[in-house]
C-alpha positions as CSV (number, residue, x, y, z in Angstrom):
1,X,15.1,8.8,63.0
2,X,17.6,11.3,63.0
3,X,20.9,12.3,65.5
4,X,20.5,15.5,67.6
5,X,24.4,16.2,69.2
6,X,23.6,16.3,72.9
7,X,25.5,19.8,72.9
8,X,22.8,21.1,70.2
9,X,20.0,20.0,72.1
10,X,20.2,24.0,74.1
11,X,19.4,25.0,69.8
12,X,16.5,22.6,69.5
13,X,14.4,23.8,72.9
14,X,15.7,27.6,71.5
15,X,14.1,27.1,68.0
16,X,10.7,25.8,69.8
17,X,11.0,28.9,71.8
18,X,10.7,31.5,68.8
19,X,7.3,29.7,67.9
20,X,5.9,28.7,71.3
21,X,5.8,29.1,75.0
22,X,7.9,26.9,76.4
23,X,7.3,24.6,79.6
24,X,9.8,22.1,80.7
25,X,11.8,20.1,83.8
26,X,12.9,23.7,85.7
27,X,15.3,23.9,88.5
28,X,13.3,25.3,91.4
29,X,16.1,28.1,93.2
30,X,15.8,27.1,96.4
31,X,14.9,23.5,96.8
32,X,16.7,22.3,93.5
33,X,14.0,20.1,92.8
34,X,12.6,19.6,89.4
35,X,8.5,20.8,88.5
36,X,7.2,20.9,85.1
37,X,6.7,25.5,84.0
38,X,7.3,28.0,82.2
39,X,10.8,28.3,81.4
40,X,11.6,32.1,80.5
41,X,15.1,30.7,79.2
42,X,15.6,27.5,77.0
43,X,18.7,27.0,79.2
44,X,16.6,26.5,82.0
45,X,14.9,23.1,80.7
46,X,16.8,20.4,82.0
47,X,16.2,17.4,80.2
48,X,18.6,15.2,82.8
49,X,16.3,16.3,85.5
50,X,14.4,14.2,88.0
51,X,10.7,12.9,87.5
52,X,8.9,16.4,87.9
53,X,7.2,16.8,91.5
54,X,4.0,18.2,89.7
55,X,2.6,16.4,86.0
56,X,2.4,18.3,82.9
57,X,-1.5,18.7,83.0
58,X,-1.8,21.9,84.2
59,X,-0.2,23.3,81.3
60,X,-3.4,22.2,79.1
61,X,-5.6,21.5,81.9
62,X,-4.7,24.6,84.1
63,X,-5.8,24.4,87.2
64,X,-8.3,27.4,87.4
65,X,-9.1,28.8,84.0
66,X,-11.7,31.2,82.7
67,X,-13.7,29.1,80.7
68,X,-16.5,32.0,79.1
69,X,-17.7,35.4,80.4
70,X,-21.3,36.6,80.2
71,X,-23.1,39.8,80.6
72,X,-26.9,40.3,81.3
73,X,-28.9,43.4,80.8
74,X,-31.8,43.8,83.3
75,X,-33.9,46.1,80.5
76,X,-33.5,44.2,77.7
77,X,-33.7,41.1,79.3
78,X,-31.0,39.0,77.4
79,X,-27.2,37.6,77.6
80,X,-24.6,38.0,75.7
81,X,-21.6,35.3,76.2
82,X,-18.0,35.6,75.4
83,X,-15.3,33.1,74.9
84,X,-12.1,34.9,74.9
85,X,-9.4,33.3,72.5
86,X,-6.7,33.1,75.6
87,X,-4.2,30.0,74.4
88,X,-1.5,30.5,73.5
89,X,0.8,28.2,71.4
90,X,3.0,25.8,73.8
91,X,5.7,23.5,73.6
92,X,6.0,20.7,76.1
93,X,9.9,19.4,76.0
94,X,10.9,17.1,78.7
95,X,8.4,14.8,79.2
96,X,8.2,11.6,80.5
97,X,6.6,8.7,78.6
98,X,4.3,8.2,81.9
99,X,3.2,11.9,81.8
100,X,2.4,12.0,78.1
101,X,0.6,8.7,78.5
102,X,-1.1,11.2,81.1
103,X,-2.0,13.3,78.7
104,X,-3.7,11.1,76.3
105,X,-5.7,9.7,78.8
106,X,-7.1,13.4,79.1
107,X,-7.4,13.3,75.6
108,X,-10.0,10.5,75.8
109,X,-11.5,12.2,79.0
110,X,-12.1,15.7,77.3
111,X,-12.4,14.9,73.5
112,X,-12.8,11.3,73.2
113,X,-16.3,10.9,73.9
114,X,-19.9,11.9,73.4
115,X,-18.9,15.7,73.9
116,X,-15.7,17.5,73.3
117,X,-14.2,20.3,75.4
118,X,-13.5,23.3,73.1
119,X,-11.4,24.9,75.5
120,X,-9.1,21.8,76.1
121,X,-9.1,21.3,72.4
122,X,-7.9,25.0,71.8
123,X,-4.8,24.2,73.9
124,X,-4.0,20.5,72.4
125,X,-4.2,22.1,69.2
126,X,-1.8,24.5,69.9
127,X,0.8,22.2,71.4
128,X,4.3,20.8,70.7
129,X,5.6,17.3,72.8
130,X,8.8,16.7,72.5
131,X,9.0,13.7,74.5
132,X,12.4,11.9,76.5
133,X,12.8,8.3,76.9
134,X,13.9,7.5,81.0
135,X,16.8,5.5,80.2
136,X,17.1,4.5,83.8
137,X,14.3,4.5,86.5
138,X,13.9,6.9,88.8
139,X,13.1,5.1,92.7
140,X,9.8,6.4,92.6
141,X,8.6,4.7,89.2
142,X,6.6,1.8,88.3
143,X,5.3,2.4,84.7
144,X,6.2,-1.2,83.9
145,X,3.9,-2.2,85.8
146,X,1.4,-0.3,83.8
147,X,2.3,-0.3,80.4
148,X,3.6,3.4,80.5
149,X,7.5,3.5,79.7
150,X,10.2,3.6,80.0
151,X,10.1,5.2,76.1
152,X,6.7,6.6,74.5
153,X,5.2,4.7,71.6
154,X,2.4,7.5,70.4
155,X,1.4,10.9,71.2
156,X,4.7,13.1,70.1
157,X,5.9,15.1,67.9
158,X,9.5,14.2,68.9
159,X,11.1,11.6,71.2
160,X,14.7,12.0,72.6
161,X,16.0,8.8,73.7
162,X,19.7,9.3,74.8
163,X,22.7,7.7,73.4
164,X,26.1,8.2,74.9
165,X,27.0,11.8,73.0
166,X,23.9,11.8,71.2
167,X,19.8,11.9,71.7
168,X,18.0,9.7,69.1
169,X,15.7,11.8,67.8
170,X,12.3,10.6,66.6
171,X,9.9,12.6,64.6
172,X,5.9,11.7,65.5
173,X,4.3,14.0,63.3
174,X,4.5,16.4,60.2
175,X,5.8,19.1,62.9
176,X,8.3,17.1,64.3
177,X,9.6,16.4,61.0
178,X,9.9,20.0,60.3
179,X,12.1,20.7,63.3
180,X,14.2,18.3,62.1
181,X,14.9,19.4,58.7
182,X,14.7,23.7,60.3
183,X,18.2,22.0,62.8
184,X,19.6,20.3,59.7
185,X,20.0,17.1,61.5
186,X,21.5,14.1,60.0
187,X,19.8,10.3,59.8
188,X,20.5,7.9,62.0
189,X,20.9,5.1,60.2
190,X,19.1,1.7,59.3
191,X,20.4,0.2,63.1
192,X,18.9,2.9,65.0
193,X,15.4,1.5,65.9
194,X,17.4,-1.6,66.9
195,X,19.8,0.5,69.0
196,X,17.1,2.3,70.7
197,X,15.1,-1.2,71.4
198,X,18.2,-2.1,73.1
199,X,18.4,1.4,75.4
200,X,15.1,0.8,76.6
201,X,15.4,-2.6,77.5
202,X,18.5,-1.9,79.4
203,X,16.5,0.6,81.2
204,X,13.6,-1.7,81.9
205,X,16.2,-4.1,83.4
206,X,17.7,-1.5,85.6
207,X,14.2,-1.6,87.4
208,X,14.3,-4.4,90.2
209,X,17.0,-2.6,91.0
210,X,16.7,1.0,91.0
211,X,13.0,1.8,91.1
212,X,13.1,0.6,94.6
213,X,10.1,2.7,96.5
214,X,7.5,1.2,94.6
215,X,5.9,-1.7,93.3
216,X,2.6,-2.1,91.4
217,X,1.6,-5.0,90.2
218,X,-1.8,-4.0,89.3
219,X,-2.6,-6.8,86.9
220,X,-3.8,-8.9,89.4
221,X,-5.7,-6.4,91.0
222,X,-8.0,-5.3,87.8
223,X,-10.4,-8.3,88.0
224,X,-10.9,-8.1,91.7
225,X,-11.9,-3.8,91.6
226,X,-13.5,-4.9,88.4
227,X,-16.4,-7.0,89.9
228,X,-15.9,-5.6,93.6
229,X,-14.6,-8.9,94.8
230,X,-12.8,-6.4,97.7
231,X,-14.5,-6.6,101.5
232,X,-15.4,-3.7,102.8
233,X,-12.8,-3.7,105.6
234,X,-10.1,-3.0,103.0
235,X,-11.8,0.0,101.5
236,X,-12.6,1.2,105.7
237,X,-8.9,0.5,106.1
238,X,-8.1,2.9,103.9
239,X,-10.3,5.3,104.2
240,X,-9.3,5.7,108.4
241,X,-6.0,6.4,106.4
242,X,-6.9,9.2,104.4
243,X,-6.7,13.0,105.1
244,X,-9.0,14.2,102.5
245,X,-6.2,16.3,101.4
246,X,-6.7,15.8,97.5
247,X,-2.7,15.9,97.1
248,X,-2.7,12.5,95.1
249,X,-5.5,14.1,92.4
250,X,-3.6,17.0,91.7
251,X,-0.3,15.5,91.3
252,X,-2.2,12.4,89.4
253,X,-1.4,12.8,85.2
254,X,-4.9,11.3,84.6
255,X,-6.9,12.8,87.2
256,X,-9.9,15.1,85.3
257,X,-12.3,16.0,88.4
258,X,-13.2,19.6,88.0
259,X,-16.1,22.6,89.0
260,X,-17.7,24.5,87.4
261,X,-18.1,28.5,89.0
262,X,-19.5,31.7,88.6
263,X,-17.9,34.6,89.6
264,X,-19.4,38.1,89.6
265,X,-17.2,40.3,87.5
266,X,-19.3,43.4,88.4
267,X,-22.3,45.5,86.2
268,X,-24.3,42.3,85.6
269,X,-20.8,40.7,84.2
270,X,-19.7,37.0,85.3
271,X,-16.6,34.3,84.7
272,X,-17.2,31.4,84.4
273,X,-14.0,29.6,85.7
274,X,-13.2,25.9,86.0
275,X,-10.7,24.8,88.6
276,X,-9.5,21.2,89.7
277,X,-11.4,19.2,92.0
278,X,-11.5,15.7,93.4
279,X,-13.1,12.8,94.4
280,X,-11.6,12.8,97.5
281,X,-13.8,15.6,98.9
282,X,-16.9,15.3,100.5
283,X,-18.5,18.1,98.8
284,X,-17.5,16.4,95.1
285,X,-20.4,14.4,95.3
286,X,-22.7,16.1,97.5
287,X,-26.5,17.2,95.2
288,X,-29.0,19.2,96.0
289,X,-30.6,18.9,99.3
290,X,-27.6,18.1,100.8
291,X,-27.9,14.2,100.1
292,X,-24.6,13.0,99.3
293,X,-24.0,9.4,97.7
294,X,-20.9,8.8,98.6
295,X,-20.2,10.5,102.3
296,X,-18.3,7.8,104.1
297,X,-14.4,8.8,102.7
298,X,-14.1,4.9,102.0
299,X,-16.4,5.0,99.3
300,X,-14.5,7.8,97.9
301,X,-11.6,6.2,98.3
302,X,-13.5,3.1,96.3
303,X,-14.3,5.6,93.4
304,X,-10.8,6.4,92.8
305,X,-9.1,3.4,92.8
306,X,-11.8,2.2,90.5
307,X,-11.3,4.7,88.4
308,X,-7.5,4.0,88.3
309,X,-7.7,0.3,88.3
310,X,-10.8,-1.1,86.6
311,X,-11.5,-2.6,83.6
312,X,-14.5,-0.3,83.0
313,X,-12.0,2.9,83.4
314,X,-9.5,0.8,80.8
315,X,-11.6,0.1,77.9
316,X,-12.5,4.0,78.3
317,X,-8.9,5.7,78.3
318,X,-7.6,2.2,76.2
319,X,-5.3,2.1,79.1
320,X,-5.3,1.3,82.5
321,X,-5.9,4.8,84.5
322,X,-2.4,4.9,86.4
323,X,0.6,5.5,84.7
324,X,3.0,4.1,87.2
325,X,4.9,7.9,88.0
326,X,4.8,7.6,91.6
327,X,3.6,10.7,92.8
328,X,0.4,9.8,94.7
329,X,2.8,7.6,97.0
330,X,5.3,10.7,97.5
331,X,2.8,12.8,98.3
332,X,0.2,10.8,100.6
333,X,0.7,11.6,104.4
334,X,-1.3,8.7,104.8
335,X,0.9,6.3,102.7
336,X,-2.1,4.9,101.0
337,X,-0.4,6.0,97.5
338,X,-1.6,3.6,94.6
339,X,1.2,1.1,94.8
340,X,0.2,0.5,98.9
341,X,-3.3,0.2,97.9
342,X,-2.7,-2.6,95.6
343,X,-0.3,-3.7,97.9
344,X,-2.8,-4.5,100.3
345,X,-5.7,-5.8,98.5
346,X,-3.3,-8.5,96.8
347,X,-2.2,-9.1,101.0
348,X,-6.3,-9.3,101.8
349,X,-6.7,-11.7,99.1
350,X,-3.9,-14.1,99.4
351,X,-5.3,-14.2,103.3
352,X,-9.4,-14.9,102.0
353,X,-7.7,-17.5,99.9
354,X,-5.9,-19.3,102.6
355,X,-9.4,-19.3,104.6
């Protein structure tokens, strides 16, 4: 582990930014609020920021992206397909343990099983994390609750963790290491794993509280989405509160629901894009024929928090499927967020138990 001068960290994000794009916590002009992008300066990363309004996913997982072209020629009769080398090299700074926990559940999603996602694996390849350890909760967070923070454990090439004048800073990989020894920086000593241990449990205390809009305690809700041990009235309950919107899939780290499209390009030429999608919709699941497995939204609802919550969906992403950031509850104008979900179904089951 080595010391990085908070006042040197502007030369660290700079250094990244002669190798690779750089994406961070930006300032938005008008609002002032924080979403992860494209920072044209390294001054504009603001590691102090907020929790980001929007996750880091759609950096690697944008959220429509040319996946191939093709051409066919009527006279010869035959294809020819293209997959344009389009990623670019990208450095992630800023992020929060629950987002890069986000981000390695994607991992397992695209390249983790039976088939792996060339085009996802062309942009993980080409990526730099340096991730930052909250040490205090924001209101919004609960990724005690699911194992997510407040500090990441794996998946970086660099963690800062602050420390009064000074970020901790902890090389994950052969790359991080490099950056280390490119800003000269100096070891932190025998004590520092042991002074870091004590940030993050300070922070983790700090969350009764300060992370005051939510509370998850999902543990005892696996078991019961697990073997569907959940009446059907909850799931209607929460469907009637559901706009179809999709807001809590595409601010969700984890979510992976996309389409597949082709779109005519002109003279027998297509693109073949892929764009987010999500469970929420009623065309998701709809086949051929226009049959549609799962048409009443409460079913839909169902699938998602099962995919979230279950311990199916855990043993696949060796985590649980929410990382406790919050955002589906800020962004639900039908306050079933994940915390109020699992709110309720723990309320429904004390009541069936008192019956």
């Amino acid at each position: 582990m080595y010391i990085l001068p908070k006042k040197e960290s502007l030369r660290m994000i700079a250094a990244l930014a002669e190798d690779y794009d750089l994406y961070g916590p930006v300032l938005q002009d008008v609002s002032g609020e924080p979403l992860f992008d494209r920072a044209m300066d390294p001054a504009d990363v603001r590691l102090d920021a907020a929790i980001t309004y929007n996750p880091p996913k759609g950096v690697l997982f944008p959220q429509s992206e040319r996946i191939l072209s093709y051409r066919y020629d009527r006279e010869s009769r035959k294809a020819s397909i293209r997959r344009d080398d389009l990623v670019r090299p990208k450095a992630l700074v800023g992020l929060r343990s629950c987002d890069l926990n986000g981000l390695l559940c994607l991992d397992r999603f695209f390249l983790g099983q039976e088939y792996v996602d060339d085009v996802y694996l062309d942009h993980r390849k080409k990526m730099f994390i340096v991730a930052n350890t909250c040490v205090r909760p924001f209101p919004q967070c609960f990724c005690v609750c699911t194992d997510s923070g407040p500090s990441a454990r794996e998946g970086f090439d660099v963690n800062l963790t602050e420390a009064g004048d000074d970020y901790l800073f902890e090389a994950g990989s052969d790359k991080g290491e490099a950056l280390a020894k490119r800003l000269g920086l100096k070891e932190a000593g025998p004590d520092a794993s042991a002074r870091k241990g004590r940030i993050v449990d300070a922070s983790i205390a700090r969350f009764d509280a300060e992370a005051t809009e939510n509370k998850a305690w999902i543990s005892r809700v696996v078991n019961r989405i697990t073997t569907g041990f959940i009446g059907n009235e909850v799931w209607e309950y929460v469907g009637d509160q559901c706009f179809e919107c999709g807001a809590c899939a595409f601010v969700c780290p984890t979510c992976s629901c996309f389409n597949i499209e082709d779109v005519a390009s002109g003279e027998g030429g297509a693109d073949r894009m892929r764009s987010w999608d999500s469970c929420s919709f009623e065309g998701y699941t709809r086949m051929a024929g226009d049959h549609n497995p799962r048409k009443p939204v409460e079913d839909r609802r169902n699938k998602r928090f099962f995919c979230k919550l279950s311990y199916t969906q855990s043993k696949k992403y060796l985590r649980p499927g929410c990382v406790g950031c919050g955002r589906c509850a800020r962004v639900c104008p039908g306050d079933i967020g994940l915390p109020n979900v699992v709110t309720y179904i723990r309320r429904e089951t004390t009541k069936a138990g008192t019956r």
